[in-house]
C-alpha positions in Angstrom: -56.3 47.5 11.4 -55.3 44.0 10.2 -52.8 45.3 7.9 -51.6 47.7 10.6 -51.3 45.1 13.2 -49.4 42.7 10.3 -46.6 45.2 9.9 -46.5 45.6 13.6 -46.2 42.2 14.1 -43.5 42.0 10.7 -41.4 44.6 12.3 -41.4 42.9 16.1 -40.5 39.4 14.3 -37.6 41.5 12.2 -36.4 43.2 15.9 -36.0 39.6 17.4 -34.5 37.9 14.4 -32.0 40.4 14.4 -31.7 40.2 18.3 -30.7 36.4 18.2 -27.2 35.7 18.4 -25.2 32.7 17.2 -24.4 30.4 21.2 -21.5 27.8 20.8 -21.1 26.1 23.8 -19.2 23.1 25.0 -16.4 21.2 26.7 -12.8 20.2 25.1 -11.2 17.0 26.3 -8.2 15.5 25.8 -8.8 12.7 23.0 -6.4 10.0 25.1 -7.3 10.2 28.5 -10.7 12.2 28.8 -9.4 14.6 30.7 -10.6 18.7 30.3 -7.7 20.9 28.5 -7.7 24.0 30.1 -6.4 27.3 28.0 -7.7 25.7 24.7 -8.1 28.5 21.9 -11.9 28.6 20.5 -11.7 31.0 17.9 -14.2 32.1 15.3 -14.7 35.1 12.4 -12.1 37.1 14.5 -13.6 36.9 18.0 -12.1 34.1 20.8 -12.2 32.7 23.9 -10.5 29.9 25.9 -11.6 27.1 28.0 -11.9 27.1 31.9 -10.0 24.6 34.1 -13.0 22.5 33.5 -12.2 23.0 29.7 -15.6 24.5 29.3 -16.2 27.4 26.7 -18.9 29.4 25.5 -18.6 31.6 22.2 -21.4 34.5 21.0 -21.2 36.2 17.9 -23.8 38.4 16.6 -23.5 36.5 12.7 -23.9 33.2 12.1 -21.0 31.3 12.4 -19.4 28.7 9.7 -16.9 26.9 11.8 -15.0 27.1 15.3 -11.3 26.6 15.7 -9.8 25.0 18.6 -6.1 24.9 19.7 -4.0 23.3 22.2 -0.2 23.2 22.5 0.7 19.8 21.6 -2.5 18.9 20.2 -3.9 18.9 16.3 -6.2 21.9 16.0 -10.0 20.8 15.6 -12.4 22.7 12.9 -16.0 21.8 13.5 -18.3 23.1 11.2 -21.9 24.9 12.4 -23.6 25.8 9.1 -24.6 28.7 11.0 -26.3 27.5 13.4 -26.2 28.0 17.4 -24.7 24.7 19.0 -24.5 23.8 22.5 -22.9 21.2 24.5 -20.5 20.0 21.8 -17.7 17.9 22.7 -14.4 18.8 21.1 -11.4 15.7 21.8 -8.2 17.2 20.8 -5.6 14.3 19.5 -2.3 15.0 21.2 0.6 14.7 18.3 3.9 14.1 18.4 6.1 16.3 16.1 9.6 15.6 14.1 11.6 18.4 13.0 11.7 18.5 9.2 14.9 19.7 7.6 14.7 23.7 7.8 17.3 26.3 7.6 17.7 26.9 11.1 19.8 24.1 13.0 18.1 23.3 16.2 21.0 22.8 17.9 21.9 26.4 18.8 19.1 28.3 20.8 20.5 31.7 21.2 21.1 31.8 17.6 17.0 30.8 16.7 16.4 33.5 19.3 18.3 35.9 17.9 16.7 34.8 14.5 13.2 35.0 15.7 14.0 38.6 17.1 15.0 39.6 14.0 12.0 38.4 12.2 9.5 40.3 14.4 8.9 43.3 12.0 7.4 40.8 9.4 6.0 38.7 12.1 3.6 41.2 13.8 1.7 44.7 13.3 3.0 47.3 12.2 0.3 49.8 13.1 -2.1 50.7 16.0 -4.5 48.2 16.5 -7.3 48.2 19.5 -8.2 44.9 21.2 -11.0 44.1 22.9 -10.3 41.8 26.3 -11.9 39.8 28.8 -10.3 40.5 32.3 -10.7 38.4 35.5 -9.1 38.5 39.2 -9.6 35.7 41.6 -8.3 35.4 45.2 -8.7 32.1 47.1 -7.7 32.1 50.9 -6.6 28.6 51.8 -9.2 26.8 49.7 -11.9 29.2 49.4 -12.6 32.3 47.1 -12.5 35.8 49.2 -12.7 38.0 45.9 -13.6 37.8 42.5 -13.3 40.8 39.9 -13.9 40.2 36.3 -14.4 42.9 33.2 -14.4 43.8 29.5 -11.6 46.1 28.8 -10.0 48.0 25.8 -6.1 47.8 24.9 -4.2 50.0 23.0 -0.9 48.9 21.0 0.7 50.8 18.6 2.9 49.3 16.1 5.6 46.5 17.0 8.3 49.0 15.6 8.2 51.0 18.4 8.1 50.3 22.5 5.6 49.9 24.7 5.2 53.4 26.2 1.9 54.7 24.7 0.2 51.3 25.3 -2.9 51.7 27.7 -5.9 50.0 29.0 -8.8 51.1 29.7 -11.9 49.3 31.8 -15.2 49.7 29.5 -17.5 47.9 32.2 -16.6 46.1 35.4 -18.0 44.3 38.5 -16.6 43.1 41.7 -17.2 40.7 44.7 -16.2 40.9 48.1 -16.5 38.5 50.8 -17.9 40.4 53.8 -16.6 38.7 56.4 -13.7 41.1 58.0 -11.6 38.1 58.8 -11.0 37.5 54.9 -9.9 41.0 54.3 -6.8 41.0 52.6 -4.7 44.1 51.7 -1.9 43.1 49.8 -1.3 43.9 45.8 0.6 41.6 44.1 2.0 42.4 40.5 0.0 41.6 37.2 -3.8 43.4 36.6 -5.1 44.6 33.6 -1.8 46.4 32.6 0.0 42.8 32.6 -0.6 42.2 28.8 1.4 45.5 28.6 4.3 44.9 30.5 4.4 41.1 29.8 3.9 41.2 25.8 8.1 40.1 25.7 7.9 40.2 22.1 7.2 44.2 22.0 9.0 44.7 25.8 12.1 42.8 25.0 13.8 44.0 28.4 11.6 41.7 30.4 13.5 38.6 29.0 14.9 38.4 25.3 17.1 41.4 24.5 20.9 39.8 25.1 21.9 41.8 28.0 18.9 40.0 29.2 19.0 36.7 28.2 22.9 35.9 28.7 21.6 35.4 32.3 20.2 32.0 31.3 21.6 28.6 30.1 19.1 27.5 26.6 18.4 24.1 26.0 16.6 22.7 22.8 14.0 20.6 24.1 11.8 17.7 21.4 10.0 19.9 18.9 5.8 20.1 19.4 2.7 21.8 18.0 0.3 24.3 18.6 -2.9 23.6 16.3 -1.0 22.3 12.9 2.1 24.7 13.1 5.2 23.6 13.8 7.1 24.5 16.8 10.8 24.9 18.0 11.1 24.5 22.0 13.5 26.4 24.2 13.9 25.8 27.6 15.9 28.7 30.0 17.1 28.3 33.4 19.1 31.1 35.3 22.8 30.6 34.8 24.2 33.9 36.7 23.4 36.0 40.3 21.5 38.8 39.8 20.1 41.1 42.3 16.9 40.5 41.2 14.8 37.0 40.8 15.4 34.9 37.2 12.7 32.7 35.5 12.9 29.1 34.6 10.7 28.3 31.6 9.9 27.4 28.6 9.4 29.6 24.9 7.6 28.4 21.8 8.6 29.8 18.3 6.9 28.9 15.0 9.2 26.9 12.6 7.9 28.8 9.5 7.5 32.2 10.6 10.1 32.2 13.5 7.4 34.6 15.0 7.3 33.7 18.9 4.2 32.1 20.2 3.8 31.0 23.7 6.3 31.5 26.8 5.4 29.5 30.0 7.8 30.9 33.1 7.9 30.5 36.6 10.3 32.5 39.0 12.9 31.1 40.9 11.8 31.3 44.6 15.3 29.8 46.2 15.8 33.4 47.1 12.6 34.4 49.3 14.0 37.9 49.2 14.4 38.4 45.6 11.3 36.9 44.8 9.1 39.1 46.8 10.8 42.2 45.2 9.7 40.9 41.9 5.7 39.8 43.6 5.0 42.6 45.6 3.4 45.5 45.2 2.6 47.0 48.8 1.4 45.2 52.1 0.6 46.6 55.6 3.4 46.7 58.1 1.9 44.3 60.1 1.5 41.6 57.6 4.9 39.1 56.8 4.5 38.3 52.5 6.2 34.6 52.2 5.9 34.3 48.3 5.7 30.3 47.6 4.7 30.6 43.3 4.5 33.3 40.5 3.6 31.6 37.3 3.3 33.5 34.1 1.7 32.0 30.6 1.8 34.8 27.5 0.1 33.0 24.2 0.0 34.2 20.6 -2.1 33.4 18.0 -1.7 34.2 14.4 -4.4 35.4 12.4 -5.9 34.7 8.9 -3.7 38.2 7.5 -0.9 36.5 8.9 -0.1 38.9 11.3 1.0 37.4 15.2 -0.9 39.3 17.7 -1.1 38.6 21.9 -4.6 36.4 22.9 -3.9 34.8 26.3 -2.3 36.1 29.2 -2.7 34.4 32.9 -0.6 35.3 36.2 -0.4 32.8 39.4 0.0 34.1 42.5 0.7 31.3 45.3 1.8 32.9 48.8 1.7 32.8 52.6 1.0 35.8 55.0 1.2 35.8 58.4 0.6 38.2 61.0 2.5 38.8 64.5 0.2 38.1 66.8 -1.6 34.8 64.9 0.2 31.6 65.2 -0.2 30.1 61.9 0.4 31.4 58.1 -2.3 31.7 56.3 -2.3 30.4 52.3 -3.2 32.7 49.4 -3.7 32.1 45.7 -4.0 34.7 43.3 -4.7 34.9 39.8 -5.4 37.0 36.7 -6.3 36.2 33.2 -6.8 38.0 30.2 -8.3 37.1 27.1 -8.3 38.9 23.6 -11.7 38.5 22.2 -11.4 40.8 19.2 -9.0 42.7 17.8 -9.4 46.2 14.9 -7.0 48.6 13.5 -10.2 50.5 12.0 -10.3 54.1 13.5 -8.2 53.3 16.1 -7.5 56.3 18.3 -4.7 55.9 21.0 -6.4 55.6 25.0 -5.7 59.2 26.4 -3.5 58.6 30.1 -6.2 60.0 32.5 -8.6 57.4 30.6 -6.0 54.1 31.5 -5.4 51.8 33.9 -2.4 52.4 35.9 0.4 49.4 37.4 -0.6 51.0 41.0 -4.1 51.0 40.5 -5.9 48.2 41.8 -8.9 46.7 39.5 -11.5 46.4 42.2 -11.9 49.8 43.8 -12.4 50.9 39.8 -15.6 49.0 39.3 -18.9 48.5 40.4 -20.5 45.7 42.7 -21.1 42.5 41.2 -25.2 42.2 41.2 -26.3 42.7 37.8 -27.6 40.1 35.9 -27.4 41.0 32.6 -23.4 42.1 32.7 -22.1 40.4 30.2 -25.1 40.7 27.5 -23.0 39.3 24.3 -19.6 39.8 25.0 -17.5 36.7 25.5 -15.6 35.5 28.7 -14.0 33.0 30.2 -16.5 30.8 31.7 -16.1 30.1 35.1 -15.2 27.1 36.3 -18.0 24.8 38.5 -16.1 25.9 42.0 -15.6 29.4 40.9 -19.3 29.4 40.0 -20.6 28.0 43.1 -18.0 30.1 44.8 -20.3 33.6 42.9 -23.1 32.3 43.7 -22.1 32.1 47.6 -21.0 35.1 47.8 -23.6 37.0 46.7 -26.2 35.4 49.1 -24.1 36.4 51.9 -24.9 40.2 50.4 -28.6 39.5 50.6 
C-alpha cells in the first residue's frame, strides 16, 4: 500500500510539474521620464505580447523561458535574462536613442525611390509560404468616457505566401467572449470598419493597393524625416501627406523601413477628416436611418517584427475609432470611441492547412454576435493577451455586476 500510494503520489507531483507554466509579468517605462510605453513588443521563444496603455504585460509559455525581449520605436531593445524561472513585477526602462544615418547605398534624400526599393525587396524580406498565426483579438467601445462594450478573443489567421495577394487569407475565431452594457440607453448600432479581418486588409506590405503600389502613392507628397530605431535596427522615416483630390479620403502618416533589410516595419496613419463626407465613406460600415455618423478620428498602427529566421512577419495591429452620433430628436451629439487591436502571439508554417470560407470571419460580420457571454473565469487558461489596462479592468469588472 505504501509503495502504491508513493507512485500515486510520484505521478500526481509529475501531473503538476508539468502543469506549471513559466508567468513573466511586469511594467515597461520610459527610462527618461518614468512614464508607461504603451505598444512595447515583449517577445520570447516565438510567442509575444505587447504592453497596455498602462505599459503593463504579462507573458505565459508552457517552457521555461531564457530571456524576454522588449522593443519600442525609438528606444534600444532590452534583453532580461530569467534562467528559467517565472518573474513577476519586473520593471523594464527602455533608453530612448537617437540615431545617425551611417553611409549606406541608398541616399536618403529621395523617398519614392527607398520605397520603390523596399517594394522590391519584399520577396527576400518576408514568407514565402503559408504560415498560420495565432492572435489575440480585442474590441472596446467607450461612450463619452465610459466603456458600453468590450469583446476580446483568440483567433487563427491564415496567410499564404507574400508572392501572391491577399485573397485566400482568412480568420477564423477559436474562442470568444463578449460584454454588453445592459442599459438600453447605451445601445449602439453602428459598425465601423476594422475587426478581426483588419490584419488582412491592412497588412500594406502583402495588399499594396491600400497605400504603396504607385498609382497609389503618387497621391501623396514624401518627406525624409531624422532617421530612428526600433529595438537596435536601424530605421529610415518617411512621412506622406495627401498631395491630390480624390474621391475618396487620403492618410497622413508616417512609414518605418529597416536600413539593412529595406523590409518595411511599422506604418502609423491617420485619415484626413477636412472632408466629413469622404471620411465617413472610408469609417462606415452601416448605421440606422435615424442616427447622424460625424466621424472626428480614424487612426491606424500596422507593426512588423522580424524573427530569428530572418523572415518579417505582421505582430501588431490597432484601429481608433473617435466619432460623434446624434439622433433627431436629442439635442446634443453624443461622443464615441472605438477600438480594436490585434496581437500575433505565435506564428507556424508546420502543417498548415488553409481556413475553409464558411469557417472565416467575414468584413460584414460583426465580432460580438459570434461569441459567447463574457462570464467564465477561466477564458484565457494559458494563452497570452493584451492585458487590460486599470480603467478597462475596473470597467469588466462593472459590467459584469450589473449582469448579476
Amino acid at each position: 500500500m505504501k509503495r502504491l500510494l508513493w507512485i500515486v503520489w510520484a505521478v500526481f507531483t509529475t501531473v503538476v510539474a508539468m502543469a506549471q507554466k513559466t508567468v513573466v509579468s511586469g511594467t515597461v517605462i520610459d527610462g527618461a521620464t518614468g512614464q508607461p510605453v504603451d505598444g512595447a513588443s515583449v517577445t520570447a521563444a516565438g510567442i509575444a505580447v505587447v504592453t497596455n496603455t498602462d505599459g503593463f504585460f504579462v507573458l505565459k509559455s508552457e517552457t521555461p523561458l531564457a530571456a524576454v525581449a522588449v522593443t519600442h520605436v525609438g528606444y534600444r531593445s532590452q534583453r532580461i535574462p530569467l534562467n528559467g524561472q517565472a518573474t513577476e513585477n519586473l520593471t523594464v526602462r527602455l533608453t530612448p536613442v537617437t540615431i545617425r544615418l551611417h553611409e549606406v547605398v541608398v541616399t536618403a534624400e529621395n523617398p519614392r525611390e527607398l520605397l520603390r526599393l523596399a517594394m522590391s525587396k519584399i520577396p527576400q524580406n518576408y514568407s514565402q509560404q503559408p504560415e498560420l498565426y495565432r492572435c489575440f483579438y480585442r474590441e472596446t467601445a467607450m461612450k463619452r468616457q465610459h466603456y458600453i462594450c468590450v469583446s476580446e478573443g483568440v483567433v487563427d489567421m491564415y496567410k499564404t505566401s507574400y508572392a501572391r495577394d491577399n485573397s485566400r487569407d482568412r480568420v477564423a475565431i477559436y474562442k470568444g467572449r463578449r460584454l454588453l452594457s445592459p442599459k438600453l440607453s447605451d445601445t449602439l448600432s453602428v459598425k465601423v470598419l476594422g475587426g478581426p479581418v483588419a490584419p488582412v486588409q491592412l497588412d500594406m506590405v502583402k495588399n499594396t493597393e491600400f497605400l504603396l503600389d504607385d498609382s497609389e502613392i503618387d497621391h501623396y507628397d514624401l518627406k525624409m524625416e531624422p532617421p530612428t530605431s526600433i529595438g537596435d535596427r536601424r530605421q529610415y522615416v518617411i512621412s506622406l501627406k495627401p498631395r491630390t483630390l480624390m474621391p475618396y479620403a487620403l492618410y497622413f502618416g508616417k512609414l518605418y523601413i529597416d536600413q539593412e533589410t529595406l523590409a518595411f516595419t511599422r506604418a502609423e496613419l491617420s485619415l484626413d477628416m477636412s472632408d466629413r463626407w469622404k471620411a465617413t465613406e472610408q469609417m462606415l460600415v452601416r448605421k440606422p436611418a435615424s442616427v447622424r455618423f460625424r466621424p472626428k478620428e480614424l487612426s491606424l498602427l500596422v507593426d512588423y517584427r522580424q524573427g530569428a529566421d530572418g523572415v518579417t512577419r505582421i505582430s501588431y495591429i490597432r484601429t481608433t475609432f473617435r466619432f460623434n452620433c446624434d439622433w433627431r430628436r436629442k439635442l446634443f451629439a453624443t461622443s464615441f470611441t472605438a477600438c480594436c487591436e490585434m496581437v500575433v502571439t505565435s506564428t507556424t508554417d508546420r502543417d498548415v492547412k488553409p481556413i475553409r470560407g464558411r469557417e472565416s470571419f467575414d468584413q460584414r460580420d460583426a465580432f460580438f454576435d459570434k461569441v459567447d457571454y463574457f462570464r467564465d473565469p477561466t477564458f484565457w487558461q494559458d494563452y497570452n493577451i493584451i492585458e487590460p489596462t486599470e480603467s478597462l479592468d475596473k470597467a469588466i469588472n462593472k459590467l459584469i455586476k450589473k449582469y448579476d
